[in-house]
Residue frames relative to the residue before (quaternion, step in Angstrom):
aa qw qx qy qz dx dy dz
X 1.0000 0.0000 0.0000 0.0000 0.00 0.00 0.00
X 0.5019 -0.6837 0.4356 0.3014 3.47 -0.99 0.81
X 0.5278 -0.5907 0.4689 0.3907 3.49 -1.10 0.94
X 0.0950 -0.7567 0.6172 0.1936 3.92 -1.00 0.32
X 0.3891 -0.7594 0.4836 0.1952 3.10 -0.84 1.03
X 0.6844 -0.3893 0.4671 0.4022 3.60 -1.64 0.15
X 0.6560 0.5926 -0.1408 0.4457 3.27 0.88 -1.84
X 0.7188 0.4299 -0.3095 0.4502 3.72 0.81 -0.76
X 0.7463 0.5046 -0.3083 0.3055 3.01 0.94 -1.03
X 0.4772 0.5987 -0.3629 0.5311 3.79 1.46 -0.75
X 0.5603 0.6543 -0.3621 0.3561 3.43 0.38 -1.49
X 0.8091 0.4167 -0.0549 0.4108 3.48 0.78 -1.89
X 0.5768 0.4222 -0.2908 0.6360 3.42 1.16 -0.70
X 0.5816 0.2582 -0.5146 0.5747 4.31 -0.03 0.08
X 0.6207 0.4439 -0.5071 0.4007 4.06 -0.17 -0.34
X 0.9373 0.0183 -0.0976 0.3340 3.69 0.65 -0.87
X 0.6783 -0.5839 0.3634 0.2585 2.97 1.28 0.31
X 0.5796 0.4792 -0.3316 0.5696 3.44 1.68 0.13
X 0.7682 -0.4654 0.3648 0.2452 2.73 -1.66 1.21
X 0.4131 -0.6967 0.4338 0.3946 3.92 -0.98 0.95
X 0.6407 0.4818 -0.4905 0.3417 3.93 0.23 -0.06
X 0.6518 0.5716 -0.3232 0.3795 3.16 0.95 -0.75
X 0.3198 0.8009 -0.1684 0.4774 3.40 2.27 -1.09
X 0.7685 0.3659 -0.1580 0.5006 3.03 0.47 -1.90
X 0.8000 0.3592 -0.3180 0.3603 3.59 -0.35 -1.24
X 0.6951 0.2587 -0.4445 0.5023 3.70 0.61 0.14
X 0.4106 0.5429 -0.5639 0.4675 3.63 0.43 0.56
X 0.5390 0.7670 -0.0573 0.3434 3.11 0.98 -1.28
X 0.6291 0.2474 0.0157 0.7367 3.40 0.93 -1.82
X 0.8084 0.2498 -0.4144 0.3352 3.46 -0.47 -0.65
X 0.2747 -0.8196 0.3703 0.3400 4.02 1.49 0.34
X 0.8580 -0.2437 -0.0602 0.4481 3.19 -0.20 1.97
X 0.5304 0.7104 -0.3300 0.3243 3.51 1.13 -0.50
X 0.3542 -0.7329 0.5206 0.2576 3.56 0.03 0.93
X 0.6997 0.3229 -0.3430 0.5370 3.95 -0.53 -1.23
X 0.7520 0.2139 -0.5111 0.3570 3.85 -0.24 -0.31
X 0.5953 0.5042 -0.4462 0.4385 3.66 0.48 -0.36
X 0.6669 0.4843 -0.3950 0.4059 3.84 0.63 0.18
X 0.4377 0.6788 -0.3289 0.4893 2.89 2.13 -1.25
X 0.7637 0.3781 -0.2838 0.4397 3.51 0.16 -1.67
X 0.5996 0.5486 -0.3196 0.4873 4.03 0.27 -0.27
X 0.6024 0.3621 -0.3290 0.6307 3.50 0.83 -0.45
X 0.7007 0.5039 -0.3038 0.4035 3.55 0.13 -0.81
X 0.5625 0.4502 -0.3495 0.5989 3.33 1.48 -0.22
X 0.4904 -0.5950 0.5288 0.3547 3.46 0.29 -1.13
X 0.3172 0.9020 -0.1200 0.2673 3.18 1.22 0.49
X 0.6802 -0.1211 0.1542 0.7063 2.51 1.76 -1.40
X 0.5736 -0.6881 0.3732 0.2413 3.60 -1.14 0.97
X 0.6442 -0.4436 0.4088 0.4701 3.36 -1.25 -0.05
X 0.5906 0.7000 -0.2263 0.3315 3.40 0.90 -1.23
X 0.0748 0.8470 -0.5233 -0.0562 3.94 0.14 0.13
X 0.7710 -0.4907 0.3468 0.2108 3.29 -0.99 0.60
X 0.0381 -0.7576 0.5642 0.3261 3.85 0.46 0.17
X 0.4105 -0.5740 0.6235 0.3366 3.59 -1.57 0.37
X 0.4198 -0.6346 0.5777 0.2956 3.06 -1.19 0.90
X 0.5184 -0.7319 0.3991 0.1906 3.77 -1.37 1.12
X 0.0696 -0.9574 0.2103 0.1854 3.48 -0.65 0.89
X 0.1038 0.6825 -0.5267 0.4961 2.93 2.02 1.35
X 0.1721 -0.7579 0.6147 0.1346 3.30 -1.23 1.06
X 0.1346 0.8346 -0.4435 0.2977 3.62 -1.11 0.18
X 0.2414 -0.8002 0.4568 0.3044 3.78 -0.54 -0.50
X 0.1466 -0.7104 0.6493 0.2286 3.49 -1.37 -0.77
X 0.0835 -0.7319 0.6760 -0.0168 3.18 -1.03 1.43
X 0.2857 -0.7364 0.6071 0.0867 2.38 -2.19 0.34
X 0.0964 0.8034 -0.5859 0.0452 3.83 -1.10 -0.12
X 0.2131 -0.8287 0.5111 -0.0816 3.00 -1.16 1.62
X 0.6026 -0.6649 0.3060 0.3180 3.51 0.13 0.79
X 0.4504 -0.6790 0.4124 0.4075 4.10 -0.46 0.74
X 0.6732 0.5226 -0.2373 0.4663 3.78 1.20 -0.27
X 0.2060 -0.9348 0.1786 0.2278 3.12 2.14 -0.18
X 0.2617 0.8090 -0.3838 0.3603 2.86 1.76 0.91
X 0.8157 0.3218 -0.0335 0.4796 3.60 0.93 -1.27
X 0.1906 0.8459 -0.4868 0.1058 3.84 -0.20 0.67
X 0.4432 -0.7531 0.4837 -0.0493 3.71 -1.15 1.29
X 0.2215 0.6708 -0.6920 -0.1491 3.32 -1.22 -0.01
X 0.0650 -0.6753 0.7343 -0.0251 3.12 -1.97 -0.07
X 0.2413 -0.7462 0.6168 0.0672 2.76 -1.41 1.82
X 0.0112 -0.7445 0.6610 0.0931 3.37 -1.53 0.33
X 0.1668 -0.7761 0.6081 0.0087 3.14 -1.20 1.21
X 0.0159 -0.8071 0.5717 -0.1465 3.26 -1.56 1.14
X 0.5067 -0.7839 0.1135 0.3404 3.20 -0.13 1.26
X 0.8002 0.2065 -0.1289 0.5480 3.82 0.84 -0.16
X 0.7274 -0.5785 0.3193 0.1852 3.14 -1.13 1.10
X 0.6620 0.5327 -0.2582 0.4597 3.25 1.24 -1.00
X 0.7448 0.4572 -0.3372 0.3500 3.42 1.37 -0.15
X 0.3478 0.7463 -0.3835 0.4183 2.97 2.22 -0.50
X 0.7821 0.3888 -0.2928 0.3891 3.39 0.53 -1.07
X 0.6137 0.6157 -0.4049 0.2834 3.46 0.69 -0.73
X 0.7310 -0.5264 0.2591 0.3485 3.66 -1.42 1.37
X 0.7080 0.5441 -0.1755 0.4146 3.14 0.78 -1.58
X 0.7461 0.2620 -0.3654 0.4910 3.81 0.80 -0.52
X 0.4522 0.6969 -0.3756 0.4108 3.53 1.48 -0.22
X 0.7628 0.3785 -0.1588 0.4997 3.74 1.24 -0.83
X 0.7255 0.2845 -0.4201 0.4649 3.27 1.22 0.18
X 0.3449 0.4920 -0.6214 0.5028 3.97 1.14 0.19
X 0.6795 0.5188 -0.3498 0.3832 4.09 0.09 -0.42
X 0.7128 0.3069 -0.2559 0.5764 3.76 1.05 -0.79
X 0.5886 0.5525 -0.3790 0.4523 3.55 1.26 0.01
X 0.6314 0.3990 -0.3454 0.5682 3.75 1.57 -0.41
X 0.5699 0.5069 -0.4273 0.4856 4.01 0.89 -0.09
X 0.9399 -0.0908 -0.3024 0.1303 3.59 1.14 0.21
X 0.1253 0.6784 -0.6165 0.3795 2.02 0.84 1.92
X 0.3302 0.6801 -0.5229 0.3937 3.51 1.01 0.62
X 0.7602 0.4900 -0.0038 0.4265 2.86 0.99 -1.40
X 0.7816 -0.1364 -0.0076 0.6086 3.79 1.21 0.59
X 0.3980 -0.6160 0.6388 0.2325 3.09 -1.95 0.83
X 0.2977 0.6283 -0.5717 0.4356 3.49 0.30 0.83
X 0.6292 -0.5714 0.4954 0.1797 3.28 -1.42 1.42
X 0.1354 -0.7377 0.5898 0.2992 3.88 -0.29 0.88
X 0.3925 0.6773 -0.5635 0.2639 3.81 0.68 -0.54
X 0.7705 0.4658 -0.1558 0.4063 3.39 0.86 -1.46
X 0.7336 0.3938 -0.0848 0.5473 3.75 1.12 -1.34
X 0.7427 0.3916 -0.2650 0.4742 3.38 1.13 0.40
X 0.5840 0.7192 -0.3201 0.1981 2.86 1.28 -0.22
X 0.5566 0.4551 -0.5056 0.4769 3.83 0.69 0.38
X 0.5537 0.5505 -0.4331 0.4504 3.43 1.24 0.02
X 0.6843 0.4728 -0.2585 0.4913 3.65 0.76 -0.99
X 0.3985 0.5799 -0.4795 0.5245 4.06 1.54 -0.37
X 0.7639 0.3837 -0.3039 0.4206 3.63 -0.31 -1.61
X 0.7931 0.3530 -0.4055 0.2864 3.58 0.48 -0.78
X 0.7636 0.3582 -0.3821 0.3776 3.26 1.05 -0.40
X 0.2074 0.7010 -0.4836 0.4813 3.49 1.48 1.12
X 0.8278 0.2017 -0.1564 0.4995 3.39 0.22 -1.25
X 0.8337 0.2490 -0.3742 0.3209 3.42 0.34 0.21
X 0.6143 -0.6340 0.3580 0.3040 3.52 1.54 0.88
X 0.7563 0.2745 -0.2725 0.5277 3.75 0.52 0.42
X 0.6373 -0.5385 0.4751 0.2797 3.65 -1.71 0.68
X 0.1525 -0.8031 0.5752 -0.0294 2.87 -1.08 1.10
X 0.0504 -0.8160 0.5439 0.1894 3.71 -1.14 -0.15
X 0.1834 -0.7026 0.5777 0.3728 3.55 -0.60 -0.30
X 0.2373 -0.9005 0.2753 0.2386 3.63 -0.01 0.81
X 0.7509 -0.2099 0.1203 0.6144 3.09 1.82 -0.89
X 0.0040 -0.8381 0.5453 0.0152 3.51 -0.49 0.46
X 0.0515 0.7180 -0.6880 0.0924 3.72 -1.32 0.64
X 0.5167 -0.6034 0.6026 -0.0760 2.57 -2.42 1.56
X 0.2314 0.8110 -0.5277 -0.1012 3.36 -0.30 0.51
X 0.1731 -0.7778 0.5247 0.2995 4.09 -0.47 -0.36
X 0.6420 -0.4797 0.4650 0.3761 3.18 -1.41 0.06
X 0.2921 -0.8262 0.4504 0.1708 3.43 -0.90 0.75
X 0.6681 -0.0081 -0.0787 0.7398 3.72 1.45 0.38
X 0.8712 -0.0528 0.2413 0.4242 3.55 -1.73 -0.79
X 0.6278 0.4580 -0.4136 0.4743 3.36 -0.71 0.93
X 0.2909 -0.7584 0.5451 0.2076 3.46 -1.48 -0.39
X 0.4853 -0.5290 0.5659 0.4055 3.95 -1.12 0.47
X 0.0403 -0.6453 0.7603 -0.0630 3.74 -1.52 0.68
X 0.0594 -0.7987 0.5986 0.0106 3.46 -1.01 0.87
X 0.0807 -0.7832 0.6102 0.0880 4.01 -1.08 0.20
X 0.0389 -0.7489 0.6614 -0.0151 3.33 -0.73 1.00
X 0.3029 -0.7982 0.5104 0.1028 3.17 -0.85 1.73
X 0.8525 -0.3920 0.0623 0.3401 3.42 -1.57 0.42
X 0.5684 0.5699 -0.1940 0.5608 3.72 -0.06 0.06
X 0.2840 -0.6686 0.6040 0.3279 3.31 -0.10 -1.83
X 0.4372 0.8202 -0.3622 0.0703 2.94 1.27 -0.02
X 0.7440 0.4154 0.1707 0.4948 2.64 1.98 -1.57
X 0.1714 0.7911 -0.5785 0.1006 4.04 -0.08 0.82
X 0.2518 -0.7370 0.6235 -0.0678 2.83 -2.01 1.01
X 0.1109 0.7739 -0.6234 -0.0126 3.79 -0.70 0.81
X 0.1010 -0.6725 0.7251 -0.1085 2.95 -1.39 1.05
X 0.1743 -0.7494 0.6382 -0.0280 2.74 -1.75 1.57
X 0.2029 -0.7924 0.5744 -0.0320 2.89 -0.21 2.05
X 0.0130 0.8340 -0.5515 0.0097 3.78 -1.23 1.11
X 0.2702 -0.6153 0.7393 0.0423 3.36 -0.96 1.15
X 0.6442 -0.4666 0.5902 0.1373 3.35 -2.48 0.58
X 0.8487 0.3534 -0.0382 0.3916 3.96 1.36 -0.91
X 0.7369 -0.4568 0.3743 0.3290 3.52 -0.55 -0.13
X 0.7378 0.5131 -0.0532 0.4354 2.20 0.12 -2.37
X 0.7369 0.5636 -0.2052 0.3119 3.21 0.74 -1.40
X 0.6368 0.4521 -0.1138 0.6141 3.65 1.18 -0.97
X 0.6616 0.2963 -0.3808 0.5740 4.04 0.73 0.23
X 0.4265 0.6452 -0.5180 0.3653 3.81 1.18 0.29
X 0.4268 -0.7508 0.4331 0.2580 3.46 -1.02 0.43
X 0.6373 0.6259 -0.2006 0.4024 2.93 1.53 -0.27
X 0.4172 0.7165 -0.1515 0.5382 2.99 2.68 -0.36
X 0.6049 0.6380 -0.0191 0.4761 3.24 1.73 -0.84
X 0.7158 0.3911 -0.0730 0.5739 3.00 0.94 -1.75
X 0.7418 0.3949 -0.2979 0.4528 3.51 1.35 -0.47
X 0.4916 0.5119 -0.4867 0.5092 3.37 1.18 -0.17
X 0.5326 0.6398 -0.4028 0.3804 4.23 0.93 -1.04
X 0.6796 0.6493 -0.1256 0.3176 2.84 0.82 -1.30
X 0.6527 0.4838 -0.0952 0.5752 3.46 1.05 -1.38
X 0.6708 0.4993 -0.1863 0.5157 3.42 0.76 -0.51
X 0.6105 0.3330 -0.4103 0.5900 3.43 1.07 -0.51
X 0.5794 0.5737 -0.4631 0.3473 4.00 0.66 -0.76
X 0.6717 0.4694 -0.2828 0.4986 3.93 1.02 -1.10
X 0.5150 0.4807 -0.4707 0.5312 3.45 1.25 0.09
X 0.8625 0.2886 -0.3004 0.2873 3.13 -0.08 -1.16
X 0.6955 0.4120 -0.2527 0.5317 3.74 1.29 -0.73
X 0.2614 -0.7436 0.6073 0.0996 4.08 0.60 -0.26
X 0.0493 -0.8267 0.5533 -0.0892 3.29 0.42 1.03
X 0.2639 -0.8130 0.4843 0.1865 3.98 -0.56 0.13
X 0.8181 -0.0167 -0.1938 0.5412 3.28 1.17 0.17
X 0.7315 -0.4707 0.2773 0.4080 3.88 -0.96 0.61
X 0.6801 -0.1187 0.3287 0.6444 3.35 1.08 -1.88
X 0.8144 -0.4696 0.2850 0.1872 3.30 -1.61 0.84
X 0.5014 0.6540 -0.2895 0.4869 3.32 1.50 -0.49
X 0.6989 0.5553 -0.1847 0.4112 3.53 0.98 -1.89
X 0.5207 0.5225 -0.5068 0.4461 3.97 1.54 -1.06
X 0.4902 -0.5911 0.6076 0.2029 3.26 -1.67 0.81
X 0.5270 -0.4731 0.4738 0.5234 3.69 -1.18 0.71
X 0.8057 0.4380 -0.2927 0.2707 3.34 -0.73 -1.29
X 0.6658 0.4087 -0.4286 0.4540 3.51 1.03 0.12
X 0.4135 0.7414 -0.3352 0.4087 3.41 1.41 -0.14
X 0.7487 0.3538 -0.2776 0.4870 2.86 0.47 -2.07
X 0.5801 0.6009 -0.3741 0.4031 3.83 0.63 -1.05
X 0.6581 0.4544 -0.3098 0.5143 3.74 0.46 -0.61
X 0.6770 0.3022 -0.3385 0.5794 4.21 0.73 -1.05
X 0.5673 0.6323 -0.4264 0.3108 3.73 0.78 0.07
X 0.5442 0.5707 -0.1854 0.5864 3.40 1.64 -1.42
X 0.8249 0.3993 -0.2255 0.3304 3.70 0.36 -1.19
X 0.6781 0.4873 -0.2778 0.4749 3.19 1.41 -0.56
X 0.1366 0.7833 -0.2824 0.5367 3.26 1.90 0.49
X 0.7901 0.4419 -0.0875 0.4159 2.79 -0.28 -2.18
X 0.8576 0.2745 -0.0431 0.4328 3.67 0.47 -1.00
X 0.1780 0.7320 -0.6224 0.2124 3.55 1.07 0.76
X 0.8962 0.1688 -0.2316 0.3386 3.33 -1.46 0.44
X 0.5157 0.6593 -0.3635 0.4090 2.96 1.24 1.09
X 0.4841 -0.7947 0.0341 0.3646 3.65 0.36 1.12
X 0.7193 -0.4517 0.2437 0.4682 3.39 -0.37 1.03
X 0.8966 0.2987 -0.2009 0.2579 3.27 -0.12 -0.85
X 0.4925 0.5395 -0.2878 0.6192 3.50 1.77 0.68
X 0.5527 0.6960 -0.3854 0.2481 3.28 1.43 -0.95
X 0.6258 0.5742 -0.3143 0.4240 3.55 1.17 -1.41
X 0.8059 0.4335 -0.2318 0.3299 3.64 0.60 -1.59
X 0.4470 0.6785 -0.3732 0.4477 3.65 1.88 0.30
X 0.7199 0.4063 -0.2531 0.5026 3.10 1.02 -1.80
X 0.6248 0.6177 -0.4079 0.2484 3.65 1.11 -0.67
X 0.6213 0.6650 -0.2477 0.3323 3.26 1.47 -1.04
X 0.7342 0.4465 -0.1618 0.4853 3.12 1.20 -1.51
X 0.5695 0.5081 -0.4627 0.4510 3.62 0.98 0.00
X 0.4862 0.6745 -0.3469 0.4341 3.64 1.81 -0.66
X 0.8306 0.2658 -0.1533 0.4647 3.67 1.10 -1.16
X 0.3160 0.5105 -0.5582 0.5727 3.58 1.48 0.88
X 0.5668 0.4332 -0.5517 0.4321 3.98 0.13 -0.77
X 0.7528 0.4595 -0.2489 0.4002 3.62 0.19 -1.58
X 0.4516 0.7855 -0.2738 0.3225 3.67 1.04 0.45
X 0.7909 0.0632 0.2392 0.5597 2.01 0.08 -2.41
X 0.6799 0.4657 -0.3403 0.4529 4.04 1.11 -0.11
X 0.5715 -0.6354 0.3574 0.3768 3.55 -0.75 0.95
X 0.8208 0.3519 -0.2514 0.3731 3.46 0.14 -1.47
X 0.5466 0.6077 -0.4127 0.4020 3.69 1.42 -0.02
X 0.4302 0.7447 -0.4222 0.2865 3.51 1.54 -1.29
X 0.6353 -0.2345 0.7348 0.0389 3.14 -1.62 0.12
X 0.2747 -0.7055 0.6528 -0.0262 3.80 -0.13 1.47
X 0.3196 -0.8017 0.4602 0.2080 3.34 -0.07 1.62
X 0.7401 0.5535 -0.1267 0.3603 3.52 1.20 -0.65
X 0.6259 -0.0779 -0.0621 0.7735 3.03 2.13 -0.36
X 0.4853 -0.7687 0.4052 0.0972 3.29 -0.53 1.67
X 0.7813 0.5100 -0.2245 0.2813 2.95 0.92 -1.28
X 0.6076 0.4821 -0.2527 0.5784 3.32 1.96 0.51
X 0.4054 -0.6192 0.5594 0.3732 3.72 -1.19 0.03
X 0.6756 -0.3560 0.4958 0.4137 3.39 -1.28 -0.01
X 0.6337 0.5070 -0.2847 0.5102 3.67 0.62 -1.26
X 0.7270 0.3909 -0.3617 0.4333 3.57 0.32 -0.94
X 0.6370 0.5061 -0.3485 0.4656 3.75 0.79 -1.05
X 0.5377 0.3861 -0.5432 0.5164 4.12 0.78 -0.44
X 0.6828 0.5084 -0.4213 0.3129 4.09 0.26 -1.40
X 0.7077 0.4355 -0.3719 0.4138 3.43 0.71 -1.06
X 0.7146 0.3708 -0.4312 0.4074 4.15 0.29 -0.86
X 0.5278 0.5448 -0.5141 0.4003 3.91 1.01 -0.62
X 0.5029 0.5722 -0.4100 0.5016 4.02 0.67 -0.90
X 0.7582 0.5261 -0.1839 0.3384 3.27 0.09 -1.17
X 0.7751 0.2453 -0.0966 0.5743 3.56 0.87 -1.20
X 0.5646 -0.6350 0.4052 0.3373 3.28 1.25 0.36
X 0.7613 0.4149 -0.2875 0.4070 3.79 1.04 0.01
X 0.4083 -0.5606 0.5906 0.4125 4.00 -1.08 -0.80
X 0.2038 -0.7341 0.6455 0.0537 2.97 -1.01 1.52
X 0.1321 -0.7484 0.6477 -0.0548 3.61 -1.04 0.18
X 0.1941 -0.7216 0.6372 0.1886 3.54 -1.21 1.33
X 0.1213 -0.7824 0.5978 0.1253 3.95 -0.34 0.73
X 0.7923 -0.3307 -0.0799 0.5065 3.37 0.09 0.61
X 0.1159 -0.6795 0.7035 0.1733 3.68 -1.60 -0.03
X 0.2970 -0.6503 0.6992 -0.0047 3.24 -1.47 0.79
X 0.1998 -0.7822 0.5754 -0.1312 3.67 -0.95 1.37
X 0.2411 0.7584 -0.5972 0.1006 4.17 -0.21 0.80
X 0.2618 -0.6593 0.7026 0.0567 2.94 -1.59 1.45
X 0.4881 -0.6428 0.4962 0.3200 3.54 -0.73 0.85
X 0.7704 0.1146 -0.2678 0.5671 3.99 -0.90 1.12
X 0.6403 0.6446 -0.3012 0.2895 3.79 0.72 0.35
């Protein structure tokens, strides 16, 4: 039998939230193998689909920047070895002139920036990297909207789209794209919509649930596993989610209700989610 460490077992209990003995003995059975020991915990009911993110320990930031026509919008990681510089003004203003241009090409900044990244990590005495950086535009009506969560650790773009003009120079078109973006912060969805879940994670999910409900009587069994595969959509897919801001709606309903409103069809067309060191 594999040896199980202390270290594994914590590790597992912050992913789910289960108790450390329980931790242990499916560490235990699934011999040291993390994903099956989570496997086997789900299969109990134990633990959710939903895992903890680890928090990242490359320090550093992630900007962003969205064009004044709000058509075109960037990020860009930089990494640096200690936290105390992450914070400091001076690397804080160039992780910012490093997301203004990347406005401006899909060219690697590691590469096109790099006497710039010399001088800075001249003047402030510590290794640096540029880790990665990307350009996306809008792909019809609508506009790019970005959120950069506390810290810097964390940015989001979303391309929110509408059918009108009028509709996409509203300010409130903004504030709702702002909005949505803070929700993919706070809830990390994993896929746009229900279409995007791969089969094989499906079948793997009605596999776990039908688990869950042995000896329960055949003919209820399907409309159990069906249900709960109903509230994994509402999980892990954006427009199913739970409106982080008013629950008592989906995301989908909040686009149905402002399109009604502005008289048009709104539409999230794609969103885009970085966790600094990920």
């Amino acid at each position: 039998m594999a040896e199980i460490t202390a270290r594994q077992v914590s590790e597992l209990r912050e992913a789910t939230g289960v108790g450390m003995m329980e931790c242990k003995r499916a560490l235990e059975e699934a011999g040291g193998d993390r994903e099956k020991a989570l496997r086997l915990l789900r299969e109990r009911g134990l633990a959710t689909a939903q895992k903890k993110a680890g928090r990242a320990t490359n320090q550093g930031a992630i900007g962003a920047a969205v064009s004044a026509d709000g058509k075109t919008a960037a990020l860009v990681e930089i990494n640096c070895e200690t936290d105390f510089v992450a914070r400091n003004d001076q690397f804080k203003a160039f992780v910012a002139e490093m997301a203004r241009r990347a406005l401006e090409t899909d060219a690697a900044l590691a590469e096109t920036a790099r006497d710039v990244l010399t001088a800075m990590i001249q003047k402030t005495g510590e290794n640096m990297q540029i880790r990665r950086n990307l350009r996306l535009r809008a792909q019809g009506e609508g506009r790019m909207v970005h959120y950069v969560h506390l810290g810097d650790k964390e940015a989001v773009l979303i391309e929110l789209g509408c059918q009108r003009a009028e509709t996409a120079a509203r300010p409130e078109f903004w504030e709702l794209g702002r909005d949505l973006a803070m929700h993919v912060s706070a809830l990390a969805p994993r896929w746009l919509q229900r279409t995007e879940v791969p089969e094989d994670v499906l079948s793997s999910e009605r596999e776990i649930y039908a688990k869950q409900v042995v000896g329960k009587p055949a003919n209820i069994v399907d409309k159990i596993v069906e249900g709960k595969i109903q509230k994994f959509f509402s999980e892990v897919c954006f427009v199913d989610q739970p409106f982080v801001k008013e629950p008592k709606i989906s995301v989908a309903q909040l686009l149905a209700a402002r399109g009604k409103e502005w008289n048009d069809t709104l539409s999230i067309r794609r969103y885009l989610r970085w966790v600094l060191g990920e």
